[in-house]
Steps between C-alpha positions, in 0.01 A plus 500: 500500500783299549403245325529712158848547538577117587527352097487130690140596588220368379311830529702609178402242283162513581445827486658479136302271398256667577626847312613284166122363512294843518776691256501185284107498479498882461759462214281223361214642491603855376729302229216320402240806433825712330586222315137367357531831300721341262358297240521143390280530246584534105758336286791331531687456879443728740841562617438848726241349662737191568804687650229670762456185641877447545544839601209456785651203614839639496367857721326213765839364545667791531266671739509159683839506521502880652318368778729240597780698449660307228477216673203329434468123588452243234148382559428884460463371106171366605395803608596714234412267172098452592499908576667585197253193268224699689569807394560406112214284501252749621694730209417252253112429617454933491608510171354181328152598712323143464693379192728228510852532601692507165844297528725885562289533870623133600814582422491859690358294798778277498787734442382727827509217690845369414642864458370563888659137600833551329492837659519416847689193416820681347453745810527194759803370283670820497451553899646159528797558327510829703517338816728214391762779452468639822541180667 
């Protein structure tokens, strides 16, 4: 147990990892079916269906960053870009159902991924400058 409250442990991290990758698939995978609701199809750009694939990627990074208490490292970006492209892309295949992928669901896919990436990014620059302060 004492290796919980020890933050130079390596039970932490693991055990985080661990915790972002089940509550980033979960989030993924619910985002995904909620978000395959929302049509691409129709005229014109598709912009609603657009910002839910920012705003996916931008609740994976948040959650993600809940998890490692605001401090998440900077590889977590990996992590939380391919769960957040996941999640949009398995939006974008619901909704088209077999069509092809019209140029909005590319662009949805991409924008969760960077949104997620940026997220945890500006959260590892921000604890940064937090502990360069206290030092």
């Amino acid at each position: 147990m004492s290796g919980w409250a020890n933050q130079e442990s390596h039970i932490v991290p693991v055990a985080r990892l661990i915790a972002s990758l089940a509550v980033g698939l979960i989030l993924a995978a619910i985002g995904g079916m909620v978000l395959g609701e929302y049509t691409f199809q129709g005229e014109g750009i598709q912009w609603l269906s657009i910002s839910g694939g920012v705003g996916l990627g931008a609740v994976i990074a948040w959650v993600l960053n809940r998890v490692w208490a605001h401090n998440p490292p900077l590889w977590m970006c990996a992590v939380a870009a391919p769960l957040a492209l996941a999640g949009e892309a398995l939006a974008v295949q619901r909704d088209m159902d077999g069509y092809a992928w019209p140029p909005e669901g590319w662009v949805a896919v991409l924008l969760a991924g960077a949104a997620a990436a940026y997220g945890i990014y500006s959260a590892n620059k921000v604890a940064a400058q937090e502990q360069a302060k206290k030092a």
